[in-house]
C-alpha positions in Angstrom: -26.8 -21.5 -1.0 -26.9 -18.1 0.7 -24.9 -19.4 3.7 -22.9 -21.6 1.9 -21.9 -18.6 0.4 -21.1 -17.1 3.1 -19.4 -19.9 4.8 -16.9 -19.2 1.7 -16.7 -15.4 2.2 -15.8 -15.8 5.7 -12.7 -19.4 5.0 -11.2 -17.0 2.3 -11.4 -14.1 5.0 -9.6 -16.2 7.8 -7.1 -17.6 5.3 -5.9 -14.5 4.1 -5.8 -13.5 7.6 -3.3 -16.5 8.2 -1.2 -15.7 5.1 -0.6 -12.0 6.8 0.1 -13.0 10.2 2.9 -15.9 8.7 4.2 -13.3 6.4 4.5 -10.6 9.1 5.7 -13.5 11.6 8.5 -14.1 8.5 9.4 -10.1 7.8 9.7 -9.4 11.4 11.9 -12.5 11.7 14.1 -11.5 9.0 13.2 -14.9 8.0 12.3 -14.3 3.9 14.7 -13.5 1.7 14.9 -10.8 -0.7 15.9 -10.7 -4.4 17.7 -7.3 -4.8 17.9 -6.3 -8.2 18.8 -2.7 -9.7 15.6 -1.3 -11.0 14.2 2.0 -13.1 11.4 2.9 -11.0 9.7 4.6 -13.4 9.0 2.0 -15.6 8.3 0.0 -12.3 5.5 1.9 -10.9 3.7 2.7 -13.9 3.3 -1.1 -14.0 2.0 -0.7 -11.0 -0.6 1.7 -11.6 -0.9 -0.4 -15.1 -2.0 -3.4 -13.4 -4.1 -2.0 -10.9 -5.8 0.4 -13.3 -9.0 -2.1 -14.5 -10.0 -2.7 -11.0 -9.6 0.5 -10.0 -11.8 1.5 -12.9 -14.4 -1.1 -12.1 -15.1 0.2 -8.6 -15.4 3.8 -10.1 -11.6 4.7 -8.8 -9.5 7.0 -11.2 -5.9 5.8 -10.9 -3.6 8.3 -12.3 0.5 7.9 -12.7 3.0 10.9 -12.6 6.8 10.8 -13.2 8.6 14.0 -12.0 12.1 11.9 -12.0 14.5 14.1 -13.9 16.2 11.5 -15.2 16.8 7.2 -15.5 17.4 6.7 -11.7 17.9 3.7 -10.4 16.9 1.6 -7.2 17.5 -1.6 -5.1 14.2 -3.4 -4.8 13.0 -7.1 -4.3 10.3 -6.5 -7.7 7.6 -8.9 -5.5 8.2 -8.0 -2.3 7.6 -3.9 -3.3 4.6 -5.2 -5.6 3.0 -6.3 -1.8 3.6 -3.1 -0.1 1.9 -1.0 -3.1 -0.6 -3.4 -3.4 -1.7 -3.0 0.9 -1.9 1.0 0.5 -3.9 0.6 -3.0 -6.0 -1.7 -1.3 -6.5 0.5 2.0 -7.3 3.7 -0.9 -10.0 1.3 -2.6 -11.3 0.0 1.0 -11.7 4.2 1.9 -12.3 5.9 -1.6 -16.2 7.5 0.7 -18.5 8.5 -1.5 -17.3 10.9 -3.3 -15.5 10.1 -7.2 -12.1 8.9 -5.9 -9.0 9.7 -7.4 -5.8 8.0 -6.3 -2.5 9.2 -7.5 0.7 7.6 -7.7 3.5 10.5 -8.1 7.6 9.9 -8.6 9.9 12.5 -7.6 13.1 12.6 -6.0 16.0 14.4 -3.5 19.4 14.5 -3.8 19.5 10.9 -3.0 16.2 9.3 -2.6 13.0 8.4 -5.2 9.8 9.2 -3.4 7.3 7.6 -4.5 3.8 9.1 -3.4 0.1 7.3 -2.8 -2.4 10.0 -2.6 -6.0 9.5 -2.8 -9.1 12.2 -2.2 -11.1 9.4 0.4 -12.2 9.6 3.8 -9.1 10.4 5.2 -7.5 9.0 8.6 -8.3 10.8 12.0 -4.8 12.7 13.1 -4.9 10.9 16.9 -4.3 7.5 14.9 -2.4 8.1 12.1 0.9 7.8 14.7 -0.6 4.1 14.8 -1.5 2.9 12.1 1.9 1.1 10.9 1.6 -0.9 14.4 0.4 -4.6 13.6 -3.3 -5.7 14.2 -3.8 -1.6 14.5 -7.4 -0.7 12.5 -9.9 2.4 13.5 -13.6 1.4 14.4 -14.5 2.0 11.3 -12.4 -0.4 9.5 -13.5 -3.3 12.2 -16.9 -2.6 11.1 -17.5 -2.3 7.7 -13.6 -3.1 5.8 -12.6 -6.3 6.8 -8.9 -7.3 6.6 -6.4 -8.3 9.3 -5.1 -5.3 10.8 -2.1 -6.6 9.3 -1.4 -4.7 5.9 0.6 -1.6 6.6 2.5 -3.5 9.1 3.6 -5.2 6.4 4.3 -2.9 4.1 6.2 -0.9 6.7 8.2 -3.8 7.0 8.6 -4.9 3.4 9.5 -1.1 2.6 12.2 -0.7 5.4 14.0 -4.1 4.7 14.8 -2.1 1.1 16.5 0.8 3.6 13.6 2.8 2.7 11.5 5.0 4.3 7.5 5.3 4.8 5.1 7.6 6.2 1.8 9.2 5.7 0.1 12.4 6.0 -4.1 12.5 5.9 -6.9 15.1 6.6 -10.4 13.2 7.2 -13.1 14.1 4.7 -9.9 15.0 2.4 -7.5 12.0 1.8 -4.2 10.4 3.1 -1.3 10.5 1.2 1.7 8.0 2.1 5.2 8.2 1.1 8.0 5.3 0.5 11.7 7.1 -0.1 14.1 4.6 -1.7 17.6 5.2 -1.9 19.2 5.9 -5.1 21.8 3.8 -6.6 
């Protein structure tokens, strides 16, 4: 039973790992389409961080949601295709929350022009000499090819998913303090 278990563990591993590299393959391609639809992105990402909230919890993460938007502002976005790309950089928050009691944050403010939306957490943090790579595909640190798992695969994507919406990302981190990555969406 134990390796049958296992046996399980490892198919679901490999066939998530399949689903990334075909929708990377796809993104890179230009090869899926998007649904564009004008959206209020504060009601958007609190769904978000609604959703995500009860897992969060159950893994002893605080997940907190913060609108500085000044106003109703409205975005482009592909509702499903952005749901991916918040999902990967909760996921990679989760996967390094340390030991320490994790807090992510999920923060809205804006430019002239641009919603930022911000993903900061309080985990283990990314070492400066990689953060310039960890956008690249199959890119993980030695410690996340030990002990996380995954396919190398996830902020690939949602570098990908985020710039086919004409956004922006990028990240900032301290180790032993926590990362915090930005998406800038245009403003309609």
């Amino acid at each position: 039973e134990k390796y049958l278990r296992t046996v399980v563990s490892k198919a679901d591993q490999v066939d998530k790992m399949i689903d990334d590299l075909v929708l990377y393959s796809k993104l890179d391609l230009n090869q899926i389409p998007f649904s564009f639809e004008p959206i209020d992105p504060e009601s958007y990402f609190r769904d978000c961080a609604d959703e995500n909230e009860p897992e969060m919890a159950s893994a002893g993460i605080k997940l907190t949601f913060t609108n500085s938007l000044s106003d109703n502002r409205v975005v482009m976005m592909d509702r499903e295709k952005m749901k991916r790309a918040v999902q990967n950089i909760l996921d990679n928050a989760r996967k390094y929350s340390g030991e320490n009691e994790c807090i992510i944050q999920m923060i809205l403010r804006e430019t002239n022009d641009r919603v930022i939306v911000e993903i900061a957490d309080n985990g283990t943090g990314i070492p400066r000499e990689v953060l310039p790579l960890i956008f690249d595909r199959f890119y993980r640190t030695d410690a996340a090819r030990n002990t996380a798992g995954g396919s190398g695969l996830g902020l690939a994507i949602t570098r990908e998913i985020v710039e086919a919406h004409g956004g922006q990302i990028w990240v900032t981190s301290k180790e032993g303090e926590g990362t915090q990555f930005m998406i800038s969406l245009q403003k309609v």
